[in-house]
C-alpha positions as CSV (number, residue, x, y, z in Angstrom):
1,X,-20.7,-55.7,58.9
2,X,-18.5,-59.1,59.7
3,X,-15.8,-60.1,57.0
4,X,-14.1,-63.5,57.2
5,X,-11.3,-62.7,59.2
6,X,-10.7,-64.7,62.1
7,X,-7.1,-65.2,64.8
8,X,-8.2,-68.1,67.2
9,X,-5.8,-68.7,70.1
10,X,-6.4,-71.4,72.6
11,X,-4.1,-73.4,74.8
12,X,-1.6,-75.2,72.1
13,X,-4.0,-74.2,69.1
14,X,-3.3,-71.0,67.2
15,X,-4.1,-70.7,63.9
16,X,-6.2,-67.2,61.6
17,X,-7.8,-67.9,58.8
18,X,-9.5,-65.0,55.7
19,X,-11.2,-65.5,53.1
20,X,-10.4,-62.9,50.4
21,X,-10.4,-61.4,47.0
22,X,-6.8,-62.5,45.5
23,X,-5.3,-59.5,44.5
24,X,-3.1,-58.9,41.2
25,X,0.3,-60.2,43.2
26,X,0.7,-61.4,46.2
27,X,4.0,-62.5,47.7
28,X,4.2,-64.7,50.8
29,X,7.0,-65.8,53.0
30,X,5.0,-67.1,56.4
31,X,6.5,-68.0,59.5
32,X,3.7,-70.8,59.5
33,X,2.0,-73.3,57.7
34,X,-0.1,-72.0,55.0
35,X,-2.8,-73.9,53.9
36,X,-5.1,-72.1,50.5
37,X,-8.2,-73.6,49.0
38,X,-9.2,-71.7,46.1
39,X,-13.4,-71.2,46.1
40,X,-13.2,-69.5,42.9
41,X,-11.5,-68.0,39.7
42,X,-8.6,-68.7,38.8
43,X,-4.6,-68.1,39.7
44,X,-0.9,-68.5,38.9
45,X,1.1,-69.9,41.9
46,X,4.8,-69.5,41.9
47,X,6.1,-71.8,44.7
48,X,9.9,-73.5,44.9
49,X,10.9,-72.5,41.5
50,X,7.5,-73.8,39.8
51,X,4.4,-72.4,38.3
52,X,1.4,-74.1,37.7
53,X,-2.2,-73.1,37.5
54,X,-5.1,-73.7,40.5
55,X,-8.3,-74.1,39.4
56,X,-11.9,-73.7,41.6
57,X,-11.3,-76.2,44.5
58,X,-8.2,-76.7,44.3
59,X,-5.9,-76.7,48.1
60,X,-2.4,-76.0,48.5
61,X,-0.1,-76.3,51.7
62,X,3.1,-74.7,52.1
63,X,6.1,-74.9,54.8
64,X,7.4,-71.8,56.3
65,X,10.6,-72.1,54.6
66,X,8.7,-71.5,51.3
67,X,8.4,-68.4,49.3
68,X,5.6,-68.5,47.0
69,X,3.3,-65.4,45.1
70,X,-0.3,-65.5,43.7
71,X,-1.5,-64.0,41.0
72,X,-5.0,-64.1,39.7
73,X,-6.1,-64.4,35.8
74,X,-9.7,-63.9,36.4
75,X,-11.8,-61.2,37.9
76,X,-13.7,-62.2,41.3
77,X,-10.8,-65.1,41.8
78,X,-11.4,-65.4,45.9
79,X,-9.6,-67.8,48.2
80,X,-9.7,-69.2,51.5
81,X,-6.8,-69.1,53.6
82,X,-5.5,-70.8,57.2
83,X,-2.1,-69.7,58.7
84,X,-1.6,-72.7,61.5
85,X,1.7,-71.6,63.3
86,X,4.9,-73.8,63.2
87,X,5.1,-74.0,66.9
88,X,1.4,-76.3,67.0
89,X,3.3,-79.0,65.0
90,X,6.2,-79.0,67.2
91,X,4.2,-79.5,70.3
92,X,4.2,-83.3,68.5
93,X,7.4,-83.1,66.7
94,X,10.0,-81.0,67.9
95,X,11.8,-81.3,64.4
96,X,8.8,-79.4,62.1
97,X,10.8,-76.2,61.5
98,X,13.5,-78.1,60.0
99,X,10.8,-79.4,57.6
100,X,9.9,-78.4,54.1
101,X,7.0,-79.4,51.5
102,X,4.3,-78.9,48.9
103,X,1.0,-80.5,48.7
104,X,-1.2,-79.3,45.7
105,X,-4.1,-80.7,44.4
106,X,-4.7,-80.9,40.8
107,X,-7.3,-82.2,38.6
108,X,-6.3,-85.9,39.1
109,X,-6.2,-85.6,42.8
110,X,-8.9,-82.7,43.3
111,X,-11.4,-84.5,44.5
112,X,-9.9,-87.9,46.4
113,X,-10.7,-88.5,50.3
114,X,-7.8,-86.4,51.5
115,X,-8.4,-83.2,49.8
116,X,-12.2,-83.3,49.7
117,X,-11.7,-83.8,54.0
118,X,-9.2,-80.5,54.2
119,X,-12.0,-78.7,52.3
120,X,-14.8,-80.3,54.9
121,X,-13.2,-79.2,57.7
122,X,-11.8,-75.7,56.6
123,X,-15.1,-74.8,55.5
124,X,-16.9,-76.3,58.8
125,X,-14.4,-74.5,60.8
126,X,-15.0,-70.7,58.8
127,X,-18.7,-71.7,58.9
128,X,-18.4,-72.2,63.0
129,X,-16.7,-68.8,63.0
130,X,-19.1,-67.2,61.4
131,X,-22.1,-68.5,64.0
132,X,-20.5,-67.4,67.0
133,X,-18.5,-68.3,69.6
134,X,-20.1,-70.4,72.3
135,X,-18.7,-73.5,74.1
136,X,-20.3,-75.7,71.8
137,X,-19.0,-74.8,68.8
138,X,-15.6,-73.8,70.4
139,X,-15.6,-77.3,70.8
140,X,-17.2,-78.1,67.4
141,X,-14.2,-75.5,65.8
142,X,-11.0,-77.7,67.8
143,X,-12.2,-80.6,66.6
144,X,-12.5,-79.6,63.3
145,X,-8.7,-78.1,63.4
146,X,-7.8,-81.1,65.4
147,X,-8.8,-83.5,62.1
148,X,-7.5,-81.1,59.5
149,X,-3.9,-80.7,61.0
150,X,-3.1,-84.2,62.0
151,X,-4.7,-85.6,58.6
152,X,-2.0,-82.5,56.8
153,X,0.7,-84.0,59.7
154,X,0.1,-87.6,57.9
155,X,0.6,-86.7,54.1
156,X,3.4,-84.3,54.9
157,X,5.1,-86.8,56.5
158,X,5.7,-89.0,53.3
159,X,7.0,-86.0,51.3
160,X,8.9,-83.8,53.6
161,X,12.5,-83.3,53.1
162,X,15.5,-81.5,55.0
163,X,16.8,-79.5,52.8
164,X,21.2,-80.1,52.4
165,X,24.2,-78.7,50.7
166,X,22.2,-75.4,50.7
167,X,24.5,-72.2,50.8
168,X,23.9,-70.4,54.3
169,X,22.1,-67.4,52.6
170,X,19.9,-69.3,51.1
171,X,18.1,-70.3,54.4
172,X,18.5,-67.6,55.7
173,X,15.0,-65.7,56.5
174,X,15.7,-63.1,57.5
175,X,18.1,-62.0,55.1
176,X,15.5,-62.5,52.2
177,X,12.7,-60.7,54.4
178,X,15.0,-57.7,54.4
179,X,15.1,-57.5,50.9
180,X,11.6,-58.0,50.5
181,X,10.9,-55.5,53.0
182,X,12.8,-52.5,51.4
183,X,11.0,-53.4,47.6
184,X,8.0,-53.1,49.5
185,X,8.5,-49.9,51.2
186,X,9.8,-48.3,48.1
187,X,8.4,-49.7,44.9
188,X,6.8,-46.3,44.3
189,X,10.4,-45.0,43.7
190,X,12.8,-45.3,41.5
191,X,14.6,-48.6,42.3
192,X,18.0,-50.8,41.0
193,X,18.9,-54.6,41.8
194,X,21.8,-53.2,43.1
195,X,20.4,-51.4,46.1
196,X,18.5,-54.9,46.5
197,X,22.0,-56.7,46.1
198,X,23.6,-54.9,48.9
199,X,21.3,-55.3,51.3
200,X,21.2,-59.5,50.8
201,X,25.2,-58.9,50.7
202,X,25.4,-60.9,47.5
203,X,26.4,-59.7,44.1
204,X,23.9,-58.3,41.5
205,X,23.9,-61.5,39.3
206,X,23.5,-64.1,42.1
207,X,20.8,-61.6,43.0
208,X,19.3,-62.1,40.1
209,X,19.1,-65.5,40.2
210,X,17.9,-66.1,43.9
211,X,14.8,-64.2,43.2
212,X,13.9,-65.9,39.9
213,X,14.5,-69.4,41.8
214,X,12.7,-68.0,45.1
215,X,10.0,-66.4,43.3
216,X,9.7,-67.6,39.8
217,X,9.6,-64.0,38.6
218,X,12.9,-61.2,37.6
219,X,13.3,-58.4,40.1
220,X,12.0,-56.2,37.5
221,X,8.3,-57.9,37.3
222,X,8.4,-58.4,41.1
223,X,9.0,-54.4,41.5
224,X,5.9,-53.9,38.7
225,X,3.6,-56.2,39.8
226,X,4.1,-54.7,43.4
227,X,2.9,-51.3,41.7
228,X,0.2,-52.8,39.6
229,X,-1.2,-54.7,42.9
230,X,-1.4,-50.9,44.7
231,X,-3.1,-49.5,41.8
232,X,-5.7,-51.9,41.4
233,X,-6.6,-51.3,45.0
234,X,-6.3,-48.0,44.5
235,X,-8.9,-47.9,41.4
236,X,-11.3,-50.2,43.1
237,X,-10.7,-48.2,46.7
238,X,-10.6,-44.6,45.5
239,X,-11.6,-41.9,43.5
240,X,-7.9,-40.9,42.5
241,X,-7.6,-40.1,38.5
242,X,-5.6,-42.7,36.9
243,X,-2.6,-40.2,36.3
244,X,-2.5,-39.6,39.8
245,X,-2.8,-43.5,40.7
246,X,0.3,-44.0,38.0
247,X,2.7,-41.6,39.3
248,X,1.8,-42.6,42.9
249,X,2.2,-46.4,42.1
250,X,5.8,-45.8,40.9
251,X,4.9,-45.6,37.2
252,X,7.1,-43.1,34.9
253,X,3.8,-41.8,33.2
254,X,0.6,-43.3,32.4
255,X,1.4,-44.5,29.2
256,X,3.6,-47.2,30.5
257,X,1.3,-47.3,33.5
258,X,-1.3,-48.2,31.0
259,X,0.8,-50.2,28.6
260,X,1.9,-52.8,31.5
261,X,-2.2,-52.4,32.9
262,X,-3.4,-53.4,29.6
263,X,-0.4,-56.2,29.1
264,X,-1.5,-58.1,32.8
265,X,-5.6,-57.2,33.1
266,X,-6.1,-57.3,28.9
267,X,-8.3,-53.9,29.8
268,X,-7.7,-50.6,30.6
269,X,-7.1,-48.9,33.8
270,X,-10.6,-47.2,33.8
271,X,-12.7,-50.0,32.4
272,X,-11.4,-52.1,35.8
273,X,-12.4,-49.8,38.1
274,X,-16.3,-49.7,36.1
275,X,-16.3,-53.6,36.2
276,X,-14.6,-54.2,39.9
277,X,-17.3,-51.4,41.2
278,X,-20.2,-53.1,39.2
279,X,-20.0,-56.4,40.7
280,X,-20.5,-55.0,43.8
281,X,-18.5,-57.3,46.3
282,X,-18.6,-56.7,50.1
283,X,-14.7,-56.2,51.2
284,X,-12.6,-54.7,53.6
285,X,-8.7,-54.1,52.9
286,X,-6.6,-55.4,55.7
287,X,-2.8,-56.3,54.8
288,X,-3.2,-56.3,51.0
289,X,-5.9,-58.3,51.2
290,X,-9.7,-57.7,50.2
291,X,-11.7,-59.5,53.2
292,X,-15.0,-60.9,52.1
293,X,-18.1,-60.0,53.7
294,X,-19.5,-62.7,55.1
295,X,-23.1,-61.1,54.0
296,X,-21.6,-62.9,50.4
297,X,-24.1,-65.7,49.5
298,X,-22.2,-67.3,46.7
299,X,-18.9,-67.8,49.1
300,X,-21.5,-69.2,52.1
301,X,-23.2,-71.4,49.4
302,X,-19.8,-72.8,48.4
303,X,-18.6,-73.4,52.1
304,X,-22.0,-75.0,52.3
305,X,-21.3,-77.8,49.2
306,X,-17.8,-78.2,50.6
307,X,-19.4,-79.0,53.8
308,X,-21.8,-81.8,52.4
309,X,-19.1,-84.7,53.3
310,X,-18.9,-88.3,54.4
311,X,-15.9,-89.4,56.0
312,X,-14.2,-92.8,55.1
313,X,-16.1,-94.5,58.6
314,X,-19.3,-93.8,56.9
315,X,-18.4,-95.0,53.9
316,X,-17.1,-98.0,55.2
317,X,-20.4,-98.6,57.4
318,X,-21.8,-98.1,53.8
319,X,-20.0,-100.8,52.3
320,X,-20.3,-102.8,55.0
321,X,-24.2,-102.6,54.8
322,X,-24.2,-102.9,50.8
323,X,-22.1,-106.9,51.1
324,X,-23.9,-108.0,53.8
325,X,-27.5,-107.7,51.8
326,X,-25.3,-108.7,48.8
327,X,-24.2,-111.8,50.6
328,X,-28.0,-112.6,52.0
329,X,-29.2,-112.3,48.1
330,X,-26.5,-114.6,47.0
331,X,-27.3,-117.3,49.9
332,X,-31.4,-116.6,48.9
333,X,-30.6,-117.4,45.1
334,X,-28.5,-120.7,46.0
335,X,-31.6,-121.8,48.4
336,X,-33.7,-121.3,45.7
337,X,-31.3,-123.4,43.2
338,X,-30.9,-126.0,45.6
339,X,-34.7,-126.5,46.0
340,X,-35.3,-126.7,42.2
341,X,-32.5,-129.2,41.8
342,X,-33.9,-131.5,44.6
């Protein structure tokens, strides 16, 4: 079975792309250029300090210096996602990594030419994928990316900033990735800001405070929504009894395990797994992520509708057409009143 997961590499272009079932948290600190376009559901994006709300349709982009999570309010929330590496943009501007910016869409901008093209061309170029790989549609696929990036290049440009006065740890990658790392390697433990603190080298409270401002979220719901994201996977992936699921997750028993299940999903723990295995969705787990199948005829119609675009040349040619006949009916009319008045 094939699953939308793609990594195309070619001369200067290098870019992979899913499309996937967004799980209960998901934090993100790329190395590239993210680019999302939710296809459906519903989700919470925390990204530089703010959350907001992405409905069906709606695109984000996002700099490598950003950190930003995802988590989804509805069941079935799935999203398509292309990673285009930081080292294509410098190929034309050798200053891109020094770059940061947001682009969102929201429902006054959702549907103008710029963001209705991104969704044309990511969906032409998962659709290409899809079909095969021949010359043709190799083709087909670079000049797809080829249109998607430079027209994200252009309306970056007007609202990318270099960020100043920023302490040293704070742009610091690496240091942050550390401290990410070790929460992720041992969330199913017992674990203190403190061991977080002295890993980053800062104190607790400025600790504190860089992960609400980095992530929009305390330490302490980070850590449980890192558990709550293994046990829905779990539940959906596995047989395990829900006890067994708790304590593995990190949980101190299944009362808080349910407690904090109910608070987030407004269910229970077993009446997830009954409705997540009774929709029936074809996906693969690879890096957190539940791949779609592309057997899926709901996500292919809804590449399909994204597809079904003009570009402004057509519309143009359009207009174009639509004046000129205006202007011979106008010029017809003032014959015709010239004759009746002579």
């Amino acid at each position: 079975m094939d699953y939308f997961h793609y990594i195309y590499k070619h001369n200067h272009i290098d870019f992979n792309s899913d499309i996937y079932k967004v799980s209960t948290y998901h934090y993100n600190w790329h190395s590239g250029v993210e680019i999302l376009i939710l296809l459906k559901g519903r989700i919470d994006m925390s990204c530089n300090s703010e959350v907001f709300t992405m409905e069906p349709l709606d695109a984000i982009i996002i700099s490598p210096q950003v950190g930003h999570a995802t988590l989804a309010l509805e069941e079935d929330t799935t999203a398509l996602v292309i990673h285009v590496s930081k080292e294509f943009f410098q190929h034309f501007d050798s200053n891109f990594g020094m770059y940061q910016f947001v682009l969102r869409s929201d429902k006054s901008n959702r549907y103008n030419q710029f963001f209705t093209s991104l969704r044309h061309h990511a969906a032409q170029m998962m659709l290409l994928m899809v079909n095969g790989d021949s010359p043709d549609r190799q083709l087909c696929l670079e000049s797809h990316y080829l249109s998607l990036t430079s027209d994200i290049y252009r309306e970056i440009d007007a609202v990318k900033t270099i960020p100043v006065h920023t302490k040293p740890a704070d742009m610091t990658v690496a240091t942050f990735d550390k401290m990410i790392a070790y929460i992720d390697e041992n969330y199913q433990q017992k674990i203190e800001l403190e061991d977080i603190a002295k890993i980053g080298g800062y104190n607790v409270n400025y600790t504190s405070q860089f992960f609400k401002r980095q992530l929009g979220v305390s330490f302490l719901e980070y850590v449980l929504r890192l558990r709550l994201r293994e046990a829905t996977v779990r539940l959906v992936n596995s047989n395990d009894g829900v006890a067994h699921i708790a304590s593995s997750c990190g949980f101190a028993d299944i009362k808080a395990f349910n407690v904090a299940f109910k608070k987030h999903f407004h269910t229970t723990p077993s009446e997830y797994r009954k409705q997540a295995k009774e929709m029936g969705r074809k996906t693969k787990l690879h890096d957190w992520k539940e791949i779609i199948s592309t057997q899926e005829n709901d996500i292919m119609e809804i590449l399909q509708s994204c597809v079904a675009y003009k570009d402004d040349s057509i519309y143009s040619l359009e207009l174009k057409q639509a004046n000129q006949k205006l202007q011979d009916v106008k010029e017809q009319l003032e014959s015709v009143v010239r004759n009746l008045s002579s």
